[in-house]
VEXDREN-2710 file (C-alpha; in Angstrom, 1 decimal):
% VEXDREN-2710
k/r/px/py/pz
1/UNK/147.4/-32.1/-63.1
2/UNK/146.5/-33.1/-59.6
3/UNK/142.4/-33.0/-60.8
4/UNK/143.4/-35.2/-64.1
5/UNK/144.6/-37.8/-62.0
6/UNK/142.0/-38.1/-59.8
7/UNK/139.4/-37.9/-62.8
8/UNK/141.4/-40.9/-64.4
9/UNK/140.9/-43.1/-61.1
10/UNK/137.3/-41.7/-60.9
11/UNK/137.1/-43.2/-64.2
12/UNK/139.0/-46.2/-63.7
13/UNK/136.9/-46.8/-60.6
14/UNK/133.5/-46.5/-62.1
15/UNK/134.9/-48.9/-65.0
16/UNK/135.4/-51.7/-62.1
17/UNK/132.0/-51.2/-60.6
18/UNK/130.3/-51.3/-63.8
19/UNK/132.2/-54.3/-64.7
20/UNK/131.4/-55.6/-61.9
21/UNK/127.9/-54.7/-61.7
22/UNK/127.2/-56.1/-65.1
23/UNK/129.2/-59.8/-63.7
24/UNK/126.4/-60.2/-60.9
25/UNK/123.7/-59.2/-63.4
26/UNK/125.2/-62.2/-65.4
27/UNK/125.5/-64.5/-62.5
28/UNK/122.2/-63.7/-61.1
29/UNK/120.4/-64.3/-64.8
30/UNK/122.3/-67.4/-65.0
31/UNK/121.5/-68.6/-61.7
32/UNK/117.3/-67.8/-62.4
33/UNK/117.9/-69.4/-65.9
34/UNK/119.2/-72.7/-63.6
35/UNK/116.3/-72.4/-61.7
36/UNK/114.0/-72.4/-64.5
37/UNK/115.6/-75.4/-66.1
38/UNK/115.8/-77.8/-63.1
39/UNK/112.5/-77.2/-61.4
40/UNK/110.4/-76.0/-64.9
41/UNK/111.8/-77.0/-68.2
42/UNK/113.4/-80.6/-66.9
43/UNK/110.4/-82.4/-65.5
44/UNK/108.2/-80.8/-68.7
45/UNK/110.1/-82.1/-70.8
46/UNK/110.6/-85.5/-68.8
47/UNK/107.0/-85.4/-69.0
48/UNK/107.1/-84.6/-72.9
49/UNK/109.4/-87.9/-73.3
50/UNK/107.1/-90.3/-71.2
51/UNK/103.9/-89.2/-73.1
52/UNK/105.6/-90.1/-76.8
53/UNK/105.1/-93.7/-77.8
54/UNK/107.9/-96.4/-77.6
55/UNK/107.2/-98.5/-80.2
56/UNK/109.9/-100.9/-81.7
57/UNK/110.5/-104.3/-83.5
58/UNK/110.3/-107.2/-81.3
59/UNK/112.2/-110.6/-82.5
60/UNK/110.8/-114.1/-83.2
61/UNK/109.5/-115.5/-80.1
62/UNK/111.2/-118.0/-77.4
63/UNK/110.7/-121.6/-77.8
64/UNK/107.5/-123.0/-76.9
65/UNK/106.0/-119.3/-77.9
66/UNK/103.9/-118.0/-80.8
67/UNK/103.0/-114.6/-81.7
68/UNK/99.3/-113.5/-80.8
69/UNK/97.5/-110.5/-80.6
70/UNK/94.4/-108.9/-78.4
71/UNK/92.5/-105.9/-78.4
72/UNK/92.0/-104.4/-74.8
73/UNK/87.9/-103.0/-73.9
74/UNK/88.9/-99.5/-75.2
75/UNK/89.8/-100.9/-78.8
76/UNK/93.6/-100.9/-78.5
77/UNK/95.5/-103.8/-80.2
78/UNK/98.3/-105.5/-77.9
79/UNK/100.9/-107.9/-79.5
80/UNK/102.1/-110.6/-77.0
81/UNK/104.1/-114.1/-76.8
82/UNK/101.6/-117.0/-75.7
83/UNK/103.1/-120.3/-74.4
84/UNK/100.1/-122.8/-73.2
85/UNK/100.4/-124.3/-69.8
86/UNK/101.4/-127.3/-68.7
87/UNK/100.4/-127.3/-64.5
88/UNK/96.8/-125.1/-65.0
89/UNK/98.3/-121.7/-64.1
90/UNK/99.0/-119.0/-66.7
91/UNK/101.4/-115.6/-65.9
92/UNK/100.4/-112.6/-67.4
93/UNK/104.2/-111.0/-67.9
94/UNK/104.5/-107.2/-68.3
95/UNK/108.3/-105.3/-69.2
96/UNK/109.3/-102.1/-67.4
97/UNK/108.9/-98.6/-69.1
98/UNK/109.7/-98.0/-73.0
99/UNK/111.0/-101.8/-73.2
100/UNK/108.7/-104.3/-74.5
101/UNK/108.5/-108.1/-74.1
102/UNK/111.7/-108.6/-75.9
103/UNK/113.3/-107.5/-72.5
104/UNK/111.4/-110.1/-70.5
105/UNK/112.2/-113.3/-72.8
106/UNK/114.2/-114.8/-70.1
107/UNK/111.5/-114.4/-67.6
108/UNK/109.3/-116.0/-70.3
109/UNK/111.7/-118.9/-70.4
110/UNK/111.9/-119.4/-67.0
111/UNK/107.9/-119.8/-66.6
112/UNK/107.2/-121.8/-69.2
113/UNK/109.8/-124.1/-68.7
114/UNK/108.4/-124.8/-65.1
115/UNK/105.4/-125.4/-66.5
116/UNK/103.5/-121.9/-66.3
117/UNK/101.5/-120.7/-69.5
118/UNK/102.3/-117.1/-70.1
119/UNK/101.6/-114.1/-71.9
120/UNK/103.8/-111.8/-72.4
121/UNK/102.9/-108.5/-74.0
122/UNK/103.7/-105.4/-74.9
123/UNK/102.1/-102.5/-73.0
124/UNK/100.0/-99.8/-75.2
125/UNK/102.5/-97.5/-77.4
126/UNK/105.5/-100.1/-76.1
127/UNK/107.2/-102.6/-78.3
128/UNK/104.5/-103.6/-81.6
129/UNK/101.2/-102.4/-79.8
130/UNK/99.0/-99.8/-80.7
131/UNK/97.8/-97.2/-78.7
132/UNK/99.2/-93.3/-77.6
133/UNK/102.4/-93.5/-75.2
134/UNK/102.5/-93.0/-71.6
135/UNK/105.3/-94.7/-70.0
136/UNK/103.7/-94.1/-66.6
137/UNK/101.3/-97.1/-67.5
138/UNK/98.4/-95.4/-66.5
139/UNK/95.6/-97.1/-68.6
140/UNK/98.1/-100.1/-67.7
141/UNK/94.9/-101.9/-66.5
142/UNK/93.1/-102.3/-69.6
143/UNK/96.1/-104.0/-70.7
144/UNK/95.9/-106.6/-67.6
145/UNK/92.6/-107.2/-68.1
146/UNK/92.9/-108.4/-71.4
147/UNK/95.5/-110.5/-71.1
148/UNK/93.8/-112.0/-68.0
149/UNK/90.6/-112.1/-70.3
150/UNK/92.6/-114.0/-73.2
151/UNK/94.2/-116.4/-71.0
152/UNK/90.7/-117.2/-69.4
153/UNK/89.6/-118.5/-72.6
154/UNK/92.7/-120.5/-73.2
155/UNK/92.5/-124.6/-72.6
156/UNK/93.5/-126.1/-69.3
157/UNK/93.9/-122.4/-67.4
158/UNK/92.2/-122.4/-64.1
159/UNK/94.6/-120.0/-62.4
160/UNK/96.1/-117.2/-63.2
161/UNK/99.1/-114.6/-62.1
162/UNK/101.1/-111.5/-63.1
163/UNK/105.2/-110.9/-63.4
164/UNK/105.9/-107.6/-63.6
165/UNK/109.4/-105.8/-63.7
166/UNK/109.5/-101.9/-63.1
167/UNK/106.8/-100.2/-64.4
168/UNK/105.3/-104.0/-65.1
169/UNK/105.0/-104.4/-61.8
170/UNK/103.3/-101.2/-61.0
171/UNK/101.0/-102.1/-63.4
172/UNK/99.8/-104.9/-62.1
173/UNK/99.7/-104.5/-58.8
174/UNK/97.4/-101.2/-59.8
175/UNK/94.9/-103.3/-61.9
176/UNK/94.6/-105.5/-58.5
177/UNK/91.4/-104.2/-57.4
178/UNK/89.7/-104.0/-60.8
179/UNK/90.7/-107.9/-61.8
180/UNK/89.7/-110.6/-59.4
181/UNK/90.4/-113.1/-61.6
182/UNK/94.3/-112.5/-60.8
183/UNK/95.0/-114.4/-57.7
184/UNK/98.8/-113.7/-56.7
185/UNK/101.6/-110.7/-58.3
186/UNK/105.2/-111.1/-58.1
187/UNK/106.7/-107.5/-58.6
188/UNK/110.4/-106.3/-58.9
189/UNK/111.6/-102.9/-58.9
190/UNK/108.1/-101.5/-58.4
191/UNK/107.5/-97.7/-56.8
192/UNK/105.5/-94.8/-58.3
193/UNK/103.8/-94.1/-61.3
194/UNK/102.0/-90.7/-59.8
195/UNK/102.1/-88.1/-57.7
196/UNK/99.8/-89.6/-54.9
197/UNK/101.8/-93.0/-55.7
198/UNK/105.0/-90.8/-54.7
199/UNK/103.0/-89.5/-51.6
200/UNK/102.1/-93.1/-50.1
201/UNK/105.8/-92.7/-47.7
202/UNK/105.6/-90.3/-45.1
203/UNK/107.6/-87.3/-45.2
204/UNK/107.4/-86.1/-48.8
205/UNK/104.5/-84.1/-49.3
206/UNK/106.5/-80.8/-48.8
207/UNK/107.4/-78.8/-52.1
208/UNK/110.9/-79.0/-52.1
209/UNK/110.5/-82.9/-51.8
210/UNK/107.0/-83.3/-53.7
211/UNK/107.7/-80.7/-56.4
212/UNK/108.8/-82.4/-59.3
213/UNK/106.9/-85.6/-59.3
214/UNK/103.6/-83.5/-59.1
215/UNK/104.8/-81.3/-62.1
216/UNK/105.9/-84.2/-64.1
217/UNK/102.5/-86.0/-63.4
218/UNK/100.5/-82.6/-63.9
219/UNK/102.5/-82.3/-66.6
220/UNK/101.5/-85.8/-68.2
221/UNK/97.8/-85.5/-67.4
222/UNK/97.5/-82.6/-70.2
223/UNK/100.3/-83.8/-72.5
224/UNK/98.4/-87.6/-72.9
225/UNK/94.9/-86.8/-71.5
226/UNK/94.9/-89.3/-68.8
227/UNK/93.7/-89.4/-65.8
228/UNK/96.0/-91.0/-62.9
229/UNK/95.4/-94.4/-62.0
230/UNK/93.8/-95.6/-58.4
231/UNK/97.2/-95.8/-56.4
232/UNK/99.0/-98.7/-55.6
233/UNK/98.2/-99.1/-52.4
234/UNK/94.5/-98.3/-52.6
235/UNK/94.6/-101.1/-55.2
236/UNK/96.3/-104.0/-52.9
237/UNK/93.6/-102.7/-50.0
238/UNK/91.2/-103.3/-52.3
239/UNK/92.5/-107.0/-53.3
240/UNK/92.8/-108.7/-50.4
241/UNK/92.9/-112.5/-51.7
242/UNK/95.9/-112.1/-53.6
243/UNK/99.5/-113.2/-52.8
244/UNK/102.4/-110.5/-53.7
245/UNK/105.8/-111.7/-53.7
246/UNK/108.2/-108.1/-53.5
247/UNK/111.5/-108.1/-54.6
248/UNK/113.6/-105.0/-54.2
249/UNK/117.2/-103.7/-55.0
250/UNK/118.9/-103.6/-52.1
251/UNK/121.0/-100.5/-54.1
252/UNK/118.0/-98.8/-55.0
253/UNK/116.5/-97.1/-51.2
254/UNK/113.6/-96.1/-52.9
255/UNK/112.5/-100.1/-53.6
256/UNK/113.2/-101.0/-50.4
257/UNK/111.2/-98.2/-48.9
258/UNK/107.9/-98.8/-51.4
259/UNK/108.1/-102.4/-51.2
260/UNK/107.9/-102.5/-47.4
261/UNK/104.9/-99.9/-47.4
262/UNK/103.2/-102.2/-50.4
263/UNK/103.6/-104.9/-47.7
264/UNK/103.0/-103.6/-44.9
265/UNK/99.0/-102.8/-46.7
266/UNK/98.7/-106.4/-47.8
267/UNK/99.7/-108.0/-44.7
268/UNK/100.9/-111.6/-44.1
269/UNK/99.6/-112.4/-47.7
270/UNK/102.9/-110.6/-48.8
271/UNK/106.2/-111.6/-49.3
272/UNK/109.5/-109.2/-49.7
273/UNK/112.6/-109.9/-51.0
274/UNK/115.2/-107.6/-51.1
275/UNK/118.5/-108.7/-53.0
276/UNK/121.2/-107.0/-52.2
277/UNK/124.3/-107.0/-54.7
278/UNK/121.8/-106.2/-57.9
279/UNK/120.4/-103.1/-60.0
280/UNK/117.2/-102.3/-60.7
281/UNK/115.3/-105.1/-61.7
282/UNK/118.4/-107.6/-61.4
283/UNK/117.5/-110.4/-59.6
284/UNK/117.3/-113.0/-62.5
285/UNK/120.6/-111.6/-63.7
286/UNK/122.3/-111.3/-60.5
287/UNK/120.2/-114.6/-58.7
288/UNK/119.2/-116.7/-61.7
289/UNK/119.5/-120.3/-59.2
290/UNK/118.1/-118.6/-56.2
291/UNK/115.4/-116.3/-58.9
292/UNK/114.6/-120.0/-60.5
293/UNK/113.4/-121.6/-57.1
294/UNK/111.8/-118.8/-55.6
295/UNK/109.7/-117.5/-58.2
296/UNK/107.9/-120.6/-59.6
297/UNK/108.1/-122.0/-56.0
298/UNK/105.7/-118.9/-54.9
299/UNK/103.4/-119.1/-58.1
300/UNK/103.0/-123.4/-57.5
301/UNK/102.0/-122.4/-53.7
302/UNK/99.9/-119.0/-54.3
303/UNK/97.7/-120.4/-57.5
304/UNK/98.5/-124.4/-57.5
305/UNK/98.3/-125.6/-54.1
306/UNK/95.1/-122.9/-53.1
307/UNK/93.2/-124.0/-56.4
308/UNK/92.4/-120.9/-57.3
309/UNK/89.9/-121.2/-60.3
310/UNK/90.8/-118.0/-62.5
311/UNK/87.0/-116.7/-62.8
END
């Protein structure tokens, strides 16, 4: 009787370590499946999102505005807003990722009611353009340089700038280098569209920091078949006539930190603004007195009052 009992706790023993064998087996598979999914199947699939198109319908345009189209030098059709100009200088306006110019008509307002042309447009696969998606923006600069090229032939331009929000503004201050004919920026909420992009601040070139962002971008190459673009700051090096007004979230480190390193490359030709109380790409929103001065005020002084020709 004595050996029965002892069996049954033998038994009942080897039931709780099995049992509990088979619960770290579980937590151990679940904890490798976590893995997988943050640091693999997350920024794949982030990358799988940013290289679909984002195409949508885009409503009448603002007063002043009519609808016009464009075809970049690698044959893809662009749909924009054109208002002429009133002062000489034209703004080439670009939205922020998977938005279109719909999400920039009160920035188109703005402009043109201080007398700016503009051209606002949808990016390649955003809004009613053609062309494959990439919400990275990295053949951004065939974009820029034919709205630049459009606006050269338009009557009474003889300067020209670029308003970008987000991704807008990474765009153009990328195409810098490759389009002379733009002659001052102003960029909000602008920071990386790449892995060396995401490299230009010190400190992050270690995996656990660098990671993601270089499988997301590695990622994107072979989902889209592009190549990164030159990196920002490369660009502005390579542009050094132009005048960059910065505006950063003051919630959003990240801004701030970019921003400063954008300017810090361009020198005294560069401005930076960081509001405080806003999101993202707020500062019309959150500023629209204080947004209404400044902006036109630096596009009158940086393409007006220098006479910059737009050729």
């Amino acid at each position: 009787m004595t050996r029965g009992r002892g069996a049954r706790r033998t038994k009942r023993g080897n039931g709780r370590r099995g049992r509990t064998g088979r619960a770290l087996r579980l937590a151990a598979t679940a904890v490798v499946a976590l893995v997988v999914i943050v640091f693999l199947v997350v920024p794949i699939g982030f990358a799988a999102y940013a290289s679909l198109p984002h195409n949508r319908a885009v409503g009448p345009p603002p007063a002043g505005f009519a609808n016009v189209s464009l075809v970049t030098d690698d044959g893809v059709p662009l749909a924009a807003w054109y208002a002429p100009s009133r002062n000489g200088a034209a703004i080439v306006l670009v939205h922020g990722a998977t938005d279109s110019r719909e999400n920039v008509r009160a920035h188109a307002s703005l402009l043109r009611d201080s007398g700016f042309g503009v051209l606002a447009l949808d990016l390649r696969g955003h809004g009613m353009s053609g062309g494959h998606g990439n919400t990275f923006g990295w053949e951004g600069t065939h974009d820029v340089q034919a709205a630049v090229a459009y606006l050269q032939g338009q009557d009474g331009v003889r300067a020209i700038g670029g308003l970008g929000l987000s991704l807008g503004g990474e765009v153009l201050l990328g195409a810098l280098n490759a389009t002379p004919a733009l002659g001052a920026v102003v960029s909000e909420g602008a920071t990386y569209r790449s892995t060396a992009e995401y490299l230009a601040l010190p400190g992050l070139d270690d995996l656990p920091h660098s990671w993601m962002p270089r499988l997301i971008y590695a990622a994107t190459g072979l989902f889209t078949g592009n190549a990164p673009p030159v990196p920002i700051v490369d660009s502005i090096a390579g542009a050094p006539d132009v005048r960059l007004l910065l505006i950063a979230s003051g919630q959003e480190p990240n801004e701030v930190a970019y921003n400063t390193r954008f300017a810090a490359v361009a020198g005294s030709r560069a401005q930076v603004w960081v509001v405080p109380d806003v999101g993202h790409t707020g500062a019309l929103a959150g500023h629209p007195d204080e947004y209404g001065q400044q902006v036109p005020n630096f596009f009158r002084s940086a393409l007006l009052a220098r006479g910059l020709s737009g050729s």
